[in-house]
DRENDO-1510 file (C-alpha; in Angstrom, 1 decimal, always signed):
<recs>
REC; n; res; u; v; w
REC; 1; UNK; -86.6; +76.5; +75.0 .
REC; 2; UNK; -88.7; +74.0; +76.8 .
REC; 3; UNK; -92.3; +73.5; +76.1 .
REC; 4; UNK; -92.3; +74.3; +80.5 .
REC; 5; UNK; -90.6; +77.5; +79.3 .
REC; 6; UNK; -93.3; +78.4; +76.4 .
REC; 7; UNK; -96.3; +77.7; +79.1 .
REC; 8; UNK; -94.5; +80.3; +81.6 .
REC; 9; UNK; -94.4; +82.9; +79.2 .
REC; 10; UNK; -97.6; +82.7; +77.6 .
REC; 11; UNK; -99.1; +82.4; +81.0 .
REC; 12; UNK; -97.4; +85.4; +81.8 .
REC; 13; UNK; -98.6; +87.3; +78.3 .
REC; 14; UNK; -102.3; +86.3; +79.6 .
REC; 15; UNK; -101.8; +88.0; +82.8 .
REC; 16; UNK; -100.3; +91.0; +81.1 .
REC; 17; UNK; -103.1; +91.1; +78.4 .
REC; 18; UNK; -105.4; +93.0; +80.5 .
REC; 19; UNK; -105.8; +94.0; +84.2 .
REC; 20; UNK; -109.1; +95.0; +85.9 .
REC; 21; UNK; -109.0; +98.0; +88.4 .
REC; 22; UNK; -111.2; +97.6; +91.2 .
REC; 23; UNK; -111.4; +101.0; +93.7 .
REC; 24; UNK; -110.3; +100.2; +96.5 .
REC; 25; UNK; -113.2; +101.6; +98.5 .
REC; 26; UNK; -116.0; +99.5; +97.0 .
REC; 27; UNK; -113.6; +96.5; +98.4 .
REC; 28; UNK; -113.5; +98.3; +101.8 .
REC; 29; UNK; -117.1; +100.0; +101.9 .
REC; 30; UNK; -119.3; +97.0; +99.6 .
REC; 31; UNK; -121.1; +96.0; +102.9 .
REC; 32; UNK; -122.0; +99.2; +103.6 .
REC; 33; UNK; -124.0; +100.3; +100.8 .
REC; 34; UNK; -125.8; +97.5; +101.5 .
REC; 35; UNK; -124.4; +95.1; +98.6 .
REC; 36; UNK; -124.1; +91.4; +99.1 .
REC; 37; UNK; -121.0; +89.0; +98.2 .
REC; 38; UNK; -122.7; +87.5; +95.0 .
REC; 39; UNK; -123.4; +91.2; +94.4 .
REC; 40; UNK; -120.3; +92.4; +94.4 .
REC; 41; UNK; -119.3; +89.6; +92.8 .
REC; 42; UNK; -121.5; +90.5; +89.7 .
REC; 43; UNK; -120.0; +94.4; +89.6 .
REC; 44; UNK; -116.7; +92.7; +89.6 .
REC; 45; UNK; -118.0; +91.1; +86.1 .
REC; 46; UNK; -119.6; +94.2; +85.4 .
REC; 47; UNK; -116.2; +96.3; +85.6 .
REC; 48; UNK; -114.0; +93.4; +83.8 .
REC; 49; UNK; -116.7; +93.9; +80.5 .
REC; 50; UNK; -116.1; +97.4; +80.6 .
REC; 51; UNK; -112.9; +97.3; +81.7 .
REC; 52; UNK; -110.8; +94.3; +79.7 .
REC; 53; UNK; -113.9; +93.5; +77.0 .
REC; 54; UNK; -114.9; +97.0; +76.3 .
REC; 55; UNK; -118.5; +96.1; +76.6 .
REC; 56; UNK; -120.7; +98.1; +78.5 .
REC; 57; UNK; -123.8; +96.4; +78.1 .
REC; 58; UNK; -123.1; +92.3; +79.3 .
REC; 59; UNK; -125.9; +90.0; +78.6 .
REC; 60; UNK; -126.4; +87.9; +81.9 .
REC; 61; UNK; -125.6; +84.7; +79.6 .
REC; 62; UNK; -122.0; +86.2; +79.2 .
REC; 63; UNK; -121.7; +86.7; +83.1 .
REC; 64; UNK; -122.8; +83.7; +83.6 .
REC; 65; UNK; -120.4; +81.6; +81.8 .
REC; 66; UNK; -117.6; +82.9; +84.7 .
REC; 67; UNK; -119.5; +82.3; +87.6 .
REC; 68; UNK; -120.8; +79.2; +89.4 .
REC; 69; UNK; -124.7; +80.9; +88.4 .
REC; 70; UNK; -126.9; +80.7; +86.1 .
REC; 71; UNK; -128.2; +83.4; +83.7 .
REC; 72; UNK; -131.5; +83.7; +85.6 .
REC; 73; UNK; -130.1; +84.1; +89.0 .
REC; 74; UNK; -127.3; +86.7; +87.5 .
REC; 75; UNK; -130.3; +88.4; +85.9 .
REC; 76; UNK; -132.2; +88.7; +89.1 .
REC; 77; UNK; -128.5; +90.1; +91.2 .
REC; 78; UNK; -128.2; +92.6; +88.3 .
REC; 79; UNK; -131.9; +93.9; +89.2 .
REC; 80; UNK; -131.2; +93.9; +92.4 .
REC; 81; UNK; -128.4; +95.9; +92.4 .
REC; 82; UNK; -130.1; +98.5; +90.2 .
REC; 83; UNK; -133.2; +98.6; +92.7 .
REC; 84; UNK; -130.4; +99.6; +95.5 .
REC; 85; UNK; -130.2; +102.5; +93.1 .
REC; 86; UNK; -126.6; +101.5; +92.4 .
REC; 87; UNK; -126.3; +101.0; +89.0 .
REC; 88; UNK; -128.4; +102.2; +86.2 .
REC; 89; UNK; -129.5; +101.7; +82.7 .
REC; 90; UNK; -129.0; +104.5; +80.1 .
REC; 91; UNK; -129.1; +105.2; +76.7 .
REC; 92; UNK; -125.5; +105.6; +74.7 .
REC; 93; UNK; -124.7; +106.1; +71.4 .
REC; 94; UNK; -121.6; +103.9; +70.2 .
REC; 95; UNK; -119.2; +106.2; +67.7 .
REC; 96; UNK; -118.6; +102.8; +65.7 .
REC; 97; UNK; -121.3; +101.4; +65.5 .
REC; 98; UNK; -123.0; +104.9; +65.0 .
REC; 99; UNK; -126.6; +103.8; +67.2 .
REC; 100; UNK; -127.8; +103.8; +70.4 .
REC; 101; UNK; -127.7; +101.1; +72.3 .
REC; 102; UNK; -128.2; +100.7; +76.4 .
REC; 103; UNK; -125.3; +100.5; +79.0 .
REC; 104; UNK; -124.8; +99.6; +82.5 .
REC; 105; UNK; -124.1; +103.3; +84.0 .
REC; 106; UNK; -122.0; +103.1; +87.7 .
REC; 107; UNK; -122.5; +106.5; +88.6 .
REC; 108; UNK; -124.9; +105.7; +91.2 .
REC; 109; UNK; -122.6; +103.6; +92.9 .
REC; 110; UNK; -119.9; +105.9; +92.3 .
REC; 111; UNK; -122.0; +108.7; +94.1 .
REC; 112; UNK; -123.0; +106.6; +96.8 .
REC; 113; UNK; -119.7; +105.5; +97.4 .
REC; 114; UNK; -118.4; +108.9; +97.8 .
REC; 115; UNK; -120.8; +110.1; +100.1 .
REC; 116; UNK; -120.1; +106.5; +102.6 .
REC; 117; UNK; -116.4; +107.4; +102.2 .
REC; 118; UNK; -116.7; +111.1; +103.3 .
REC; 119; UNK; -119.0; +109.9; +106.0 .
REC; 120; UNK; -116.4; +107.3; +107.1 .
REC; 121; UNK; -113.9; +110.1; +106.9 .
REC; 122; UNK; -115.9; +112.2; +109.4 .
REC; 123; UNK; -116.7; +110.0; +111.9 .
REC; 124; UNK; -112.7; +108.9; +112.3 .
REC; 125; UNK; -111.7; +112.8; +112.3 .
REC; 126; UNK; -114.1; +113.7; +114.5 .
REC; 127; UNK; -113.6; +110.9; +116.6 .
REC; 128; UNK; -109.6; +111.9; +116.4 .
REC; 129; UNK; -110.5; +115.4; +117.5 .
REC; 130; UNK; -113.0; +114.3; +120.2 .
REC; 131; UNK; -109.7; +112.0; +121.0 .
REC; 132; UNK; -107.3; +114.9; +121.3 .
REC; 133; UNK; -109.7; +117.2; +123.0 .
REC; 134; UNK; -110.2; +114.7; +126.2 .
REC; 135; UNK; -106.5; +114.2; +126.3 .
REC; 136; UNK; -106.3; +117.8; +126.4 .
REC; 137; UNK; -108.9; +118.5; +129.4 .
REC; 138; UNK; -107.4; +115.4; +131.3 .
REC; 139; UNK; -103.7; +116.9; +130.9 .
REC; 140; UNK; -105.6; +120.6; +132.0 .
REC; 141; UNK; -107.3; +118.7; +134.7 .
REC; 142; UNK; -103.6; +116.6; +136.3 .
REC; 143; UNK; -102.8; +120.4; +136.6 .
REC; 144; UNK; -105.4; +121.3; +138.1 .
REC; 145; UNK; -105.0; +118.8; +140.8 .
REC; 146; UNK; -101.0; +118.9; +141.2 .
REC; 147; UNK; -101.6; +123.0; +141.7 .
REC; 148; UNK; -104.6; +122.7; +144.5 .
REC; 149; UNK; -102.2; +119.9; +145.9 .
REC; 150; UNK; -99.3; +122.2; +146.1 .
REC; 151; UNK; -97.1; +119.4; +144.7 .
REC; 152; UNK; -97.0; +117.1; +141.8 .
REC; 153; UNK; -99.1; +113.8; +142.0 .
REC; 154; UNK; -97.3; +110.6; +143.2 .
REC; 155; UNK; -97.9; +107.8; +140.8 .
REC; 156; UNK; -100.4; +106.3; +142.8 .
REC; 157; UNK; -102.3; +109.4; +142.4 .
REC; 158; UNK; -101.8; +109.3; +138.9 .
REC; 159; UNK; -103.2; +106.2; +138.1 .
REC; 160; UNK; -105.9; +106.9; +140.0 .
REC; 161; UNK; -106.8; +110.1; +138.2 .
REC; 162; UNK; -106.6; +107.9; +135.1 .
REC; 163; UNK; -108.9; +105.3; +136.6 .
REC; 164; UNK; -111.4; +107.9; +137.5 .
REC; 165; UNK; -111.1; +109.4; +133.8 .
REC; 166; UNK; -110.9; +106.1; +131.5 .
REC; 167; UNK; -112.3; +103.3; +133.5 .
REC; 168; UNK; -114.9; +104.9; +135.7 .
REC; 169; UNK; -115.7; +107.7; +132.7 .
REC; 170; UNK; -116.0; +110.0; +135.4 .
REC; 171; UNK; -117.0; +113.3; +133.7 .
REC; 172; UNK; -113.7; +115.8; +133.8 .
REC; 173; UNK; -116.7; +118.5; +135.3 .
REC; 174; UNK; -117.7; +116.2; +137.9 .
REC; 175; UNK; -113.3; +115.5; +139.1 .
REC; 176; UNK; -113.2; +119.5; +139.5 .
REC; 177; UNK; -116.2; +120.2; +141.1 .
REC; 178; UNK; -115.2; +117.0; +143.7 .
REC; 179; UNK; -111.7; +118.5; +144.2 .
REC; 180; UNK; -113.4; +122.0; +144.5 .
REC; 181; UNK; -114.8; +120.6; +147.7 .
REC; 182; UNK; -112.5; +119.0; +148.9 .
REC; 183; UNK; -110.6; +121.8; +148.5 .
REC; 184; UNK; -112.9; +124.1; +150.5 .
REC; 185; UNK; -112.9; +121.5; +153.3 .
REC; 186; UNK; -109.6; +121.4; +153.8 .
REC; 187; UNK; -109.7; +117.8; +152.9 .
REC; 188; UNK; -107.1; +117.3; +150.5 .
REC; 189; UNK; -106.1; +113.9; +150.0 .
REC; 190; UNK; -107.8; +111.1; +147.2 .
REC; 191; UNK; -109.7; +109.0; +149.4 .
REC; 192; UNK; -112.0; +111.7; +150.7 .
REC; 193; UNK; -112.5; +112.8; +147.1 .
REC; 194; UNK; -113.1; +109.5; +145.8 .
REC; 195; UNK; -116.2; +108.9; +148.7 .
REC; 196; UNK; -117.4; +112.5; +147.3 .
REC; 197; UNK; -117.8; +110.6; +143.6 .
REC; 198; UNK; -118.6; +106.8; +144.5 .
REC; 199; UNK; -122.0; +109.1; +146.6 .
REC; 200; UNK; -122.8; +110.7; +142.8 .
REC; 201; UNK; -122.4; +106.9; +141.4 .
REC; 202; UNK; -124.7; +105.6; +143.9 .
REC; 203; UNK; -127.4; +107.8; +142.9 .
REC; 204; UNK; -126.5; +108.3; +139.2 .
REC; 205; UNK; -125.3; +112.0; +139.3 .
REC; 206; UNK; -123.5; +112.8; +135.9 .
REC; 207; UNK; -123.6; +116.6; +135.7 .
REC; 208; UNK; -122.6; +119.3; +138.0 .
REC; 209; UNK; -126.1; +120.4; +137.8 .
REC; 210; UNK; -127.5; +116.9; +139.4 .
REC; 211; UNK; -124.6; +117.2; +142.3 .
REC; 212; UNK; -125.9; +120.8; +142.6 .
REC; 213; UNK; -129.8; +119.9; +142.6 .
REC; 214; UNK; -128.7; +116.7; +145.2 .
REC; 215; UNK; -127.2; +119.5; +147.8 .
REC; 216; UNK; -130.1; +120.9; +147.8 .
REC; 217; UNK; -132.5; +117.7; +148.3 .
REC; 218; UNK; -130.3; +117.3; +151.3 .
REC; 219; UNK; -130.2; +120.2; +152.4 .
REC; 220; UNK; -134.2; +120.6; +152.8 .
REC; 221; UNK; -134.2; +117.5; +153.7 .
REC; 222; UNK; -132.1; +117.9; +156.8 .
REC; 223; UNK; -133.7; +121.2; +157.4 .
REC; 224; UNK; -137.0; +119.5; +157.9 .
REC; 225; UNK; -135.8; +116.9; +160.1 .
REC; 226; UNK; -134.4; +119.7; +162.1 .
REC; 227; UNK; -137.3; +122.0; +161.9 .
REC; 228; UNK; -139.0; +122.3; +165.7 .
REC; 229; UNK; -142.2; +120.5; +166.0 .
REC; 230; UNK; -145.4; +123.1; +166.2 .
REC; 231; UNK; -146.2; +121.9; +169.7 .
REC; 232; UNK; -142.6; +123.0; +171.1 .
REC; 233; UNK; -143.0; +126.0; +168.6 .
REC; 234; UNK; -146.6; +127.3; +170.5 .
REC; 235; UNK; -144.7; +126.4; +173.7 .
REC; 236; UNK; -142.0; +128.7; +173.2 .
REC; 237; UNK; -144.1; +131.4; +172.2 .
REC; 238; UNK; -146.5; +131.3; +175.5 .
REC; 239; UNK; -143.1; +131.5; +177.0 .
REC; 240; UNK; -142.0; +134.7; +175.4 .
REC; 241; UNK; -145.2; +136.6; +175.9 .
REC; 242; UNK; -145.4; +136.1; +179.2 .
REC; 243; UNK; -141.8; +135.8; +180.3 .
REC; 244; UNK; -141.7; +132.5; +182.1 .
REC; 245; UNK; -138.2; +131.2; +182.7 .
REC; 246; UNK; -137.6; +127.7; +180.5 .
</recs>
């Protein structure tokens, strides 16, 4: 056996000696509880004690030694950390050496990091469902159209539909109630329902309820520029109660 042979294998009986398991959602979720990368880099240290040295109280000296700090600044990362209220100092008493001593507790962390994970887990599901859900509606609402249409939608019409849907974000409430109308006019075809939604984007109707409430500004609005003026009003009055001809 060469002495190239005898480095290789005890190289690979150093590696094998030990192994530190770091979860893999303080890797993914570190950043979000609010830890730095020397930090993080200390609870790696932290975990390899416990872990490989089966030590659960490091003195920052020992740290030290394996990182490009001092024992002062490791000190002052270790505090910090424990003021984020992820880590904690408790009291344990050691079978062996049959006394208490302190050790680092990760329960905090281990707590905290839960609760991001969960919270992570949430938002993607509900962001899946909300996902599903709109694909739903928009499926319901190419029905919708192809059966007031009496036919199915060219793909033209298609990928207009999708435009109004993903690019525009067009509210699905806001595509029925514009093909509603159009419907009730008698003006079937996309371009007329398309003006019917560009006149909500120009004056920033969202709802149903702000096309509604716009009718109605109109509507008053062209009554009063109808409405006869009080001078022809009294005229046509004079007329009726004493039957003149116009």
């Amino acid at each position: 056996m060469t002495s190239n042979d005898g480095y290789q294998i005890l190289a690979a009986s150093l590696l094998e000696a030990g192994s530190l398991v770091i979860p893999d959602l303080l890797v993914k979720f570190y950043a979000r509880l609010g830890l730095t990368e020397a930090e993080m880099m200390v609870l790696i240290h932290l975990l390899h004690w416990r872990q490989v040295e089966d030590e659960r109280f490091p003195t920052p000296e020992k740290i030290s030694q394996y990182m490009n700090l001092d024992s002062e600044e490791v000190k002052n990362l270790i505090a910090s950390i424990i003021e984020k209220k992820l880590l904690a100092v408790e009291p344990y008493f050691h079978p062996s050496l049959g006394r208490w001593q302190n050790i680092f507790s990760f329960t905090p962390l281990w707590t905290k990091l839960i609760q991001v994970a969960m919270d992570d887990y949430k938002t993607v599901t509900e962001a899946q469902k909300e996902t599903e859900t709109s694909a739903a509606r928009q499926g319901e609402l190419y029905r919708t159209f192809e059966k007031e249409f009496g036919r199915p939608l060219s793909p033209l019409e298609s990928e207009q539909l999708k435009a109004w849907c993903q690019d525009d974000n067009v509210p699905i409430e806001l595509l029925q109630e514009a093909l509603r109308r159009a419907v009730l006019r008698g003006i079937l075809n996309f371009r007329y329902i398309d003006s019917i939604l560009k006149d909500w984007q120009r004056h920033n109707i969202r709802t149903v309820a702000e096309a509604m409430a716009y009718d109605e500004k109109l509507k008053t609005k062209k009554t009063r520029s109808t409405r006869p003026s009080s001078s022809s009003t009294r005229k046509d009055k004079y007329r009726e109660l004493y039957r003149l001809n116009p």
